[in-house]
C-alpha positions in Angstrom: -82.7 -22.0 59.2 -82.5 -20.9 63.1 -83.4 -17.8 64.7 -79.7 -17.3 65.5 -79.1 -17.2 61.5 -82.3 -15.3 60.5 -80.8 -12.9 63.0 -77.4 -13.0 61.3 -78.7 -12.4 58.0 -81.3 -9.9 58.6 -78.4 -7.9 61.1 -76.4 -8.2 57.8 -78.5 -6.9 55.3 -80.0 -4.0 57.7 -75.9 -3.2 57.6 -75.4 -2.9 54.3 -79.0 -1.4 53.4 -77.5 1.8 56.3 -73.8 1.7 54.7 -75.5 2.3 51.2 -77.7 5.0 52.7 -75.5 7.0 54.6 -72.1 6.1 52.8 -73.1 6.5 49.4 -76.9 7.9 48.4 -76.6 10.7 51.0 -74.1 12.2 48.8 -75.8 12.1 46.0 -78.7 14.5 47.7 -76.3 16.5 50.2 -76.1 19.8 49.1 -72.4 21.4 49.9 -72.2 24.9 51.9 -71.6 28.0 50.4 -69.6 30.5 51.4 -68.0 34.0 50.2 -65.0 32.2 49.2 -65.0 33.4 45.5 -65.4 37.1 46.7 -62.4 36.8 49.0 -59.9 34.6 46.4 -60.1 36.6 43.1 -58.5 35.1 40.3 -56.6 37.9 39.3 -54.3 37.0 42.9 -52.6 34.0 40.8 -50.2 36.8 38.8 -47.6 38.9 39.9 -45.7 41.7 38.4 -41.5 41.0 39.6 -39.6 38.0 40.3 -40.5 36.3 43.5 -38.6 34.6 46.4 -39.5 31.5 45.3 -38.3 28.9 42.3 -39.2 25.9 40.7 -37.8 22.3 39.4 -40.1 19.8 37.8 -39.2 17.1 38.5 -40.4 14.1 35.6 -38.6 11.2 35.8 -39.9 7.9 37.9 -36.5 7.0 39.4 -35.6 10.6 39.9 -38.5 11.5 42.1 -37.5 9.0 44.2 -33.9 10.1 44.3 -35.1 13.7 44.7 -37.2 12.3 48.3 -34.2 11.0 49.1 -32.6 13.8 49.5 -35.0 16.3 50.9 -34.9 13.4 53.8 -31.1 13.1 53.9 -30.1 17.2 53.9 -33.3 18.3 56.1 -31.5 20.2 59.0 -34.4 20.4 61.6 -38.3 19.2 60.6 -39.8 17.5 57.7 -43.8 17.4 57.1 -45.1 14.8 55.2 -48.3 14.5 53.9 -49.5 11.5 51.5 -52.4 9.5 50.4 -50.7 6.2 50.2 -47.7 4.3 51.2 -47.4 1.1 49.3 -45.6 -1.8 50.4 -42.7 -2.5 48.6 -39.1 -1.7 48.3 -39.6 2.1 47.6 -41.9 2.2 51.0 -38.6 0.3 53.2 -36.3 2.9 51.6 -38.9 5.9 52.4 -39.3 4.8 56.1 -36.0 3.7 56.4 -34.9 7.2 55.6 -36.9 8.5 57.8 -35.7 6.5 60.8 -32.4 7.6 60.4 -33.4 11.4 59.7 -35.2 11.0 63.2 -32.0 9.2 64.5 -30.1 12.7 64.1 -32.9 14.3 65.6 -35.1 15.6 62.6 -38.4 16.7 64.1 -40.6 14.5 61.8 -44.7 14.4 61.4 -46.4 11.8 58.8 -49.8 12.3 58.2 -51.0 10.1 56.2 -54.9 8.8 55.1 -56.5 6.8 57.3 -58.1 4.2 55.3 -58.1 0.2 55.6 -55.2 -0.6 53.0 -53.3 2.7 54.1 -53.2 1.0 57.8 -53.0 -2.6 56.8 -49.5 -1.8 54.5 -48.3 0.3 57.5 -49.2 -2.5 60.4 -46.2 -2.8 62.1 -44.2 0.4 60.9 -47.2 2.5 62.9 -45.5 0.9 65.8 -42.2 2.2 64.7 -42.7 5.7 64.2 -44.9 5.5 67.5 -41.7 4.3 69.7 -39.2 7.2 68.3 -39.1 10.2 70.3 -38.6 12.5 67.3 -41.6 10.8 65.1 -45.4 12.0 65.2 -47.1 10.2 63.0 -50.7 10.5 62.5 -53.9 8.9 60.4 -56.5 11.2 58.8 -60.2 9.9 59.5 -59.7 6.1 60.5 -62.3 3.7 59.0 -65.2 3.7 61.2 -67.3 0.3 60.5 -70.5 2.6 61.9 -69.5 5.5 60.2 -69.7 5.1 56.7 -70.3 8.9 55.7 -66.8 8.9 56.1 -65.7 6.2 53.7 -65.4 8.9 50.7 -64.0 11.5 52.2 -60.1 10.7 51.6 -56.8 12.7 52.1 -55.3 12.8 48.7 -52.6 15.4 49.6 -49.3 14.3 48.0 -45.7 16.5 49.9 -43.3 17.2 51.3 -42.1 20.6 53.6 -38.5 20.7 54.8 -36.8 23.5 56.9 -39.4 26.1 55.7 -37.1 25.9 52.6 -37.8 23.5 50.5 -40.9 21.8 49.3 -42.3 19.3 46.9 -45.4 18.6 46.0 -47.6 16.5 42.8 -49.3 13.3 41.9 -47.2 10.4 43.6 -48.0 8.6 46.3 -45.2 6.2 47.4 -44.8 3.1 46.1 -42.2 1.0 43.5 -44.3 1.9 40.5 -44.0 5.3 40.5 -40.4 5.4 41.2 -39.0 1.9 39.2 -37.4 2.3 36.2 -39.2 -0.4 34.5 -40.9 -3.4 36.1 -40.9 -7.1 34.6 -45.0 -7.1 34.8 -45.0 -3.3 33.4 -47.2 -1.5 35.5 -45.2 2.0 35.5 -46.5 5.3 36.3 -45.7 8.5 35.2 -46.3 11.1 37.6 -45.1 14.9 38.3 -43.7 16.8 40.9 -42.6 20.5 41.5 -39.7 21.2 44.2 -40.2 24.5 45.4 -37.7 26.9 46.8 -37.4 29.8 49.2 -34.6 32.3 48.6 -35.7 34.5 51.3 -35.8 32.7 54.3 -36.1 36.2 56.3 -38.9 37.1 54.4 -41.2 33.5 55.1 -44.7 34.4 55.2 -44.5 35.5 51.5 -43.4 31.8 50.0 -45.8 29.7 49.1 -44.0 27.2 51.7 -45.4 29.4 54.2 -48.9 28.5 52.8 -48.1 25.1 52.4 -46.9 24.7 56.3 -50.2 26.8 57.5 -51.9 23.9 55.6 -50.3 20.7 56.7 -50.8 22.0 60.8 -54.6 23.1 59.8 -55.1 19.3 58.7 -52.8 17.7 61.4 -54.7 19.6 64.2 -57.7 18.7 62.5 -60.4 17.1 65.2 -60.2 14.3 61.9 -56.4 13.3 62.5 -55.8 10.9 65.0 -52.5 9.0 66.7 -52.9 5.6 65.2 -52.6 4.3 68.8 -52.2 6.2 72.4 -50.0 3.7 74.1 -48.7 0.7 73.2 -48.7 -2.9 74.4 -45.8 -5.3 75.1 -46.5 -7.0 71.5 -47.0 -4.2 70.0 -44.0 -2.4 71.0 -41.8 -5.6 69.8 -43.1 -6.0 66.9 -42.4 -2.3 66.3 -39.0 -2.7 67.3 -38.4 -5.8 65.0 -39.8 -3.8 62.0 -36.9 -0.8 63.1 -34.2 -3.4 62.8 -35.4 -4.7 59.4 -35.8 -0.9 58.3 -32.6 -0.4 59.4 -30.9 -3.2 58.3 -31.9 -2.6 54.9 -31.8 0.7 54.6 -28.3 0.0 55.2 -28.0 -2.7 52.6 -29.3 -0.6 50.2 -26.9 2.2 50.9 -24.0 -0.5 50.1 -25.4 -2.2 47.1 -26.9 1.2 45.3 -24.4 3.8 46.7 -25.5 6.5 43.7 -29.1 6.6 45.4 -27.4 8.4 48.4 -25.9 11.5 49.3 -27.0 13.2 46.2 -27.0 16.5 47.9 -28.8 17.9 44.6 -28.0 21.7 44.0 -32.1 22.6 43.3 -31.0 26.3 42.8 -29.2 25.3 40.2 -32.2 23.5 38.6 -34.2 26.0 39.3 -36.5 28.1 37.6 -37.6 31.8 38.2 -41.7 32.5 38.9 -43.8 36.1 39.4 -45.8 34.1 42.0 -46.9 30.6 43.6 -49.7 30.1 44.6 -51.4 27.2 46.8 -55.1 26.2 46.5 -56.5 23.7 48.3 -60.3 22.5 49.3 -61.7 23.2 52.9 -62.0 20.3 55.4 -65.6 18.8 55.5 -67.7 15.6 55.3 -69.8 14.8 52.9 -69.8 17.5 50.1 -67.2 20.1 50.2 -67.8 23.6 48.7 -65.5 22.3 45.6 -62.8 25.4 46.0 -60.2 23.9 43.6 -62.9 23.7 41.2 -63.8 27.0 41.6 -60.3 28.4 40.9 -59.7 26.3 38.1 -62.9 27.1 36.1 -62.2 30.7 37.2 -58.8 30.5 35.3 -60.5 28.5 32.3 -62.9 31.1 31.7 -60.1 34.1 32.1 -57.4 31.9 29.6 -57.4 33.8 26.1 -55.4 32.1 24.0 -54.4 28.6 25.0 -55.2 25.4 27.7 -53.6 22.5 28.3 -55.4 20.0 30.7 -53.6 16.4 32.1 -55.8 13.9 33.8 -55.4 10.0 34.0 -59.6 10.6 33.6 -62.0 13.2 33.3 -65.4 12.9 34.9 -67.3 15.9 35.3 -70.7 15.9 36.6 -73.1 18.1 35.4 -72.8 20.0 39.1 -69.3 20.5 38.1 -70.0 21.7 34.4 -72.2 24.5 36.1 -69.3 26.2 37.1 -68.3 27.1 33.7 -69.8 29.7 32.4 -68.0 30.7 29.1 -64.6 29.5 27.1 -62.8 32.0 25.6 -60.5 30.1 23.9 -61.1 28.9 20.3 -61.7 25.1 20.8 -58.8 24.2 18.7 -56.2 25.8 21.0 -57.3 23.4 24.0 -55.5 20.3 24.3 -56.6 17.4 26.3 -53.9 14.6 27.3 -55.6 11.6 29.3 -55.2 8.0 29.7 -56.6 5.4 26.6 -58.7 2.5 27.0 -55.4 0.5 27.1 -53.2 1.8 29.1 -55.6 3.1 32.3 -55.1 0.4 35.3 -58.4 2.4 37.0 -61.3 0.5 35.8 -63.7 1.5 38.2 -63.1 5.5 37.2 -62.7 4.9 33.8 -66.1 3.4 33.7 -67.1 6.8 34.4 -64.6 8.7 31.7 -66.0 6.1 28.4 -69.4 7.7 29.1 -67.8 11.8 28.7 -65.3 10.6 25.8 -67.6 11.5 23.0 -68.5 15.4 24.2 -65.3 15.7 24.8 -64.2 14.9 21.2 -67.9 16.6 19.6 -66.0 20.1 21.7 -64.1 20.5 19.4 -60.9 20.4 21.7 -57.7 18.2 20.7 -58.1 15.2 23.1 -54.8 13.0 23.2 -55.1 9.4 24.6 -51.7 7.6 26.1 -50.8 4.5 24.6 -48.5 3.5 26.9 -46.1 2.1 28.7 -47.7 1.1 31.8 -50.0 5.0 32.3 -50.4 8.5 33.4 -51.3 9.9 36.8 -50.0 13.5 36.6 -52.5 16.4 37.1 -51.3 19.8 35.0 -53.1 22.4 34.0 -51.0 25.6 31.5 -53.1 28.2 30.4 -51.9 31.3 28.2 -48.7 29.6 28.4 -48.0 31.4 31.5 -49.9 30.3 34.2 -49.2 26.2 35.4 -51.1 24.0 37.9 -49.6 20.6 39.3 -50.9 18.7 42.0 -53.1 15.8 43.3 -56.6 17.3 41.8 -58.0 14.8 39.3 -61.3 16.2 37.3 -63.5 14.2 38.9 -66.2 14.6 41.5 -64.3 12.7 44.5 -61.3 15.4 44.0 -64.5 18.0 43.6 -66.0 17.7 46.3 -65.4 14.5 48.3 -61.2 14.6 49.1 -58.9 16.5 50.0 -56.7 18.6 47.4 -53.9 20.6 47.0 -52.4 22.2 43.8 -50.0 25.2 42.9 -50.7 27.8 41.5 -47.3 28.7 39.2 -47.0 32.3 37.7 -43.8 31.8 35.2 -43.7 31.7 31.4 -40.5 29.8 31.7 -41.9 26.8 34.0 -45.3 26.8 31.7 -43.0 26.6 28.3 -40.5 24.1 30.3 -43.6 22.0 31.8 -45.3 22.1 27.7 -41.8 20.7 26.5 -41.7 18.1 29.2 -46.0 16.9 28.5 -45.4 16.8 24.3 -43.5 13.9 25.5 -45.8 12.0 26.8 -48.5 13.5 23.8 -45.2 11.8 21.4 -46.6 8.5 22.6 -49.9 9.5 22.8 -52.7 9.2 19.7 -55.6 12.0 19.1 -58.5 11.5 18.8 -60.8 11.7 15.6 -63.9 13.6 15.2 -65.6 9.8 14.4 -63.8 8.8 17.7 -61.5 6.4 16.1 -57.5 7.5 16.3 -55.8 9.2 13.7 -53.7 7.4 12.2 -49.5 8.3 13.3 -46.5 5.8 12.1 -44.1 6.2 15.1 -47.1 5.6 17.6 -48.8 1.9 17.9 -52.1 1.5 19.3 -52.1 -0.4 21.9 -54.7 -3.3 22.0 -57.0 -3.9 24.9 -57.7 -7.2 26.6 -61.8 -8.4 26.1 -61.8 -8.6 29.8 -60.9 -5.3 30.2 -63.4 -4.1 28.0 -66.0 -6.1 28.8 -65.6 -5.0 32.7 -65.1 -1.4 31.9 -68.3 -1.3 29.7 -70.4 -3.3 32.1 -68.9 -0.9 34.9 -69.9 2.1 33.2 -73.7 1.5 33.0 -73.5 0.7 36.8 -71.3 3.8 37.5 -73.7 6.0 35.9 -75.9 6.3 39.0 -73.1 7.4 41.1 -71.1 9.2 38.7 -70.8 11.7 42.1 -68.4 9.0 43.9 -66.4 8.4 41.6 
């Protein structure tokens, strides 16, 4: 071999030595900051004693949540925020941006933030170009990929809404993309995700809707030093490309409108859907690198250890470190009034993270809780908590350590009996095609629900995975 090539290789593995280092041991060592946020957010804030200003719609169903985006973008009056971990490509993504052109085209005042990693800005490449050109779009990345900056990798934006007007909101567990607004898809890889559409019936009276907290969030994180213009000026190629992609957007936006008129012009009457709440609530984590102070974690042990009588808990996977365990200090609840709905074996398309959930499965099941695994089809991404049948959390918070302590988060906080018993009525189901879980670990048996079989490569990858994954349980 020549120098030139011992150079190569020895310039390649002193790369990837660093990128291990300082993108993925450092965090396993780098001890988070602690501040008096517990003594300034007591629990005890999450109730309220008369009706507030602002309702609630859950909003379930795949092809409705797209319908629902649909129209917040088509009957916004003057701004939308949008804030979302992912934009796929496909034919949800065309009909997203191509609603926002024409929002912007009768001057909506528009920002899209959205996370700033490589398959995030690959899937966007020419639209960036797009939203750069209108006058009325801003559209911004959080934390580009830096190639020498690896303790940034795993620290992602995982904030999944949408603000319009100051009036209405939305906000859960979908990112965009056509599986988690398709009906059904020939290859079968659905997901089932949640959102809540918030409203505010006092639109004098702004600072006191939880809209008000959500806007003071999205312009803390888009004036963030860490959100960044995708590009400051843009060339000749660039700027036609950017053009081509708006007349394709446009075009088929427009195509769309003619073949699926029903998708349009819904104008949905969300007071009408609407359900009455004491109090929302929005809790987020702070905006660090490395390990952040895990403040979601914090208020959702704090409200496991004040439930008395009953908790619900929905994750597509549960991985929680022992760091995060130490958090809870006692469970008031008796064991067999906790309920646990994740994702099985079969139907969970993470493998990598599920790797990490095999190895917690058994002392899950040994608590004594009720833990329900989804059969399918395609699988779960929601993120619910209910406890006391009262108080209700949805959001983008997965119990893992990257939504701990590595991402960004943002849940509600719902005071409202009549959301918690809808939002129970709406998760039994999904527990109606789910199986529980025996104390051997085995399912018990049930006639109306098969179990669904898993491919050997599937298990074979997931169990190899999870004796590799245990060493960095912390990232995952």
């Amino acid at each position: 071999m020549d120098t030139i090539g011992k150079i190569i290789i020895y310039a390649l593995g002193a790369y990837v030595t660093y990128s291990i280092v300082f993108g993925g041991i450092i965090l396993g060592f780098y001890k988070h900051s602690i501040s008096k946020y517990l003594e300034t957010h007591p629990v005890e804030r999450f109730w309220g004693e008369k009706t507030s200003q602002d309702r609630v719609v859950l909003v379930e169903d795949r092809y409705n949540s797209g319908l629902a985006r649909i129209d917040f973008i088509e009957n916004s009056k003057e701004t939308l925020d949008i804030s979302y971990y992912a934009i796929d490509n496909g034919i949800s993504a065309d009909i997203f941006l191509g609603c926002i052109l024409e929002a912007a085209d009768r001057g909506i005042k528009i920002r899209l933030l959205l996370e700033g990693s490589p398959p995030n800005i690959n899937e966007m490449n020419d639209a960036k170009y797009t939203l750069f050109q209108h006058p009325n779009i801003q559209f911004k990345f959080y934390d580009t990929f830096g190639f020498f900056r690896p303790w940034t990798w795993n620290n992602k934006l995982h904030d999944k809404f949408i603000i319009s007007d100051n009036k209405l909101a939305m906000i859960g567990g979908r990112n965009i993309g056509d599986r988690y607004f398709a009906k059904e898809r020939e290859n079968g890889d659905v997901v089932d995700d949640r959102d809540v559409v918030i409203l505010n019936t006092d639109s004098q009276n702004f600072s006191s809707s939880v809209i008000y907290q959500m806007q003071e969030y999205f312009n803390y994180v888009w004036n963030h030093k860490y959100s960044k213009y995708p590009v400051t000026r843009l060339t000749q190629k660039q700027e036609k490309k950017g053009k081509e992609k708006a007349e394709y957007l446009h075009r088929n936006i427009k195509e769309v409108r003619e073949r699926y008129p029903d998708m349009f012009n819904q104008s949905i009457d969300w007071r009408n859907k609407s359900l009455p709440t004491n109090k929302i609530t929005l809790i987020h984590n702070p905006i660090e690198r490395f390990n952040k102070e895990p403040w979601c974690w914090y208020e959702i042990t704090n409200l496991v250890e004040k439930a008395k009588e009953f908790i619900f808990i929905q994750s597509p996977y549960i991985i929680p470190t022992k760091d995060m365990l130490k958090h809870i200090k006692s469970i008031n609840v008796p064991r067999e009034n906790i309920d646990v709905l994740t994702n099985s074996l079969a139907s969970t398309p993470n493998a990598m993270a599920y790797s990490g959930h095999i190895r917690h499965r058994k002392n899950m099941v040994d608590s004594g809780a009720n833990i329900y695994e989804y059969q399918g089809p395609g699988s779960i991404h929601a993120k619910s908590y209910i406890f006391d049948k009262r108080i209700s959390l949805v959001g983008s918070f997965n119990i893992d350590s990257r939504s701990t302590y590595l991402s960004t988060e943002t849940m509600i906080v719902i005071d409202s009996k009549e959301f918690a018993e809808h939002l129970e009525k709406e998760i039994n189901k999904k527990s109606n095609s789910s199986l529980k879980v025996k104390k051997d670990y085995s399912y018990d048996y049930n006639p109306s629900v098969k179990e669904e079989e898993v491919p050997f490569i599937k298990l074979a990858t997931i169990k190899i995975l999870s004796v590799i994954t245990c060493l960095f349980d912390y990232m995952l």
